[in-house]
N, C-alpha and C positions, 0 to 999 in steps of 0.2 A: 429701751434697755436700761439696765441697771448700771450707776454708778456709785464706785467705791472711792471713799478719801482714801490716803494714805500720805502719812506725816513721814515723809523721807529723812526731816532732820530726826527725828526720834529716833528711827531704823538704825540708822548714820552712828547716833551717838549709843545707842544699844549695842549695836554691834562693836564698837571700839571698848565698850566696857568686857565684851567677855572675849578681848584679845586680839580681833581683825586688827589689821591698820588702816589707816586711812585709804587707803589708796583701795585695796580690798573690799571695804566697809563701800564706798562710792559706789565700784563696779557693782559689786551686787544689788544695791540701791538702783541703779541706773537699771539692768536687765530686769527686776522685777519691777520695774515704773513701766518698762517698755511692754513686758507680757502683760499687764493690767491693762495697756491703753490697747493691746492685739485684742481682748479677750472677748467674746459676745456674750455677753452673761445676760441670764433671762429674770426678771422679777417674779415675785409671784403673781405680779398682774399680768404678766406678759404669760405665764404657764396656767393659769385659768380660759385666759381668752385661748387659747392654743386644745384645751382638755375642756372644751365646754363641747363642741360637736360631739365629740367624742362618749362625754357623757351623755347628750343627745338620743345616740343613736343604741348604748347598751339602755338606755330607759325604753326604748321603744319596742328593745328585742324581749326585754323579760315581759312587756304587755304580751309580746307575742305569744311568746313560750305560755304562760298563763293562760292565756285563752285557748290555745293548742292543747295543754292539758286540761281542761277544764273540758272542750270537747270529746280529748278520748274518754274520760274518766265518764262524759254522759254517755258513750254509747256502750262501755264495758258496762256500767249501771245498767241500760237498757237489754242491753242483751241476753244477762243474767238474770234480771228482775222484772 
């Protein structure tokens, strides 16, 4: 899983610059520390390895389809011509 920094003193002092108070400025620092440390966030390594089957198996089906057409297209040929 992916990890995210987050400068809580930055947040802290940002937030006091456009008006929180301390005590405000903390709390909100604190509940968004706490849902960043809840959160399962996925990388993009983690979302390739997860979408690779996946790509696997639409690779497999346009082979199909492909030959599937390519079949009826010889017997409309054939039966025509």
């Amino acid at each position: 899983m992916a990890t995210i920094t987050f400068d809580t003193h930055q947040f802290v002092r940002k937030l006091r610059e456009q008006g929180f108070s301390e005590g405000q400025a903390e709390a909100l620092v604190e509940a968004l520390s706490k849902v960043h440390e809840d959160a399962e966030l996925l990388s993009k390594k983690d979302l390739k390895i997860e979408r690779a089957p996946i790509q696997s198996d639409i690779h497999l089906i346009k082979w199909m389809m492909g030959l599937m057409l390519g079949g009826v297209t010889a017997l409309v040929l054939k039966a025509f011509f």
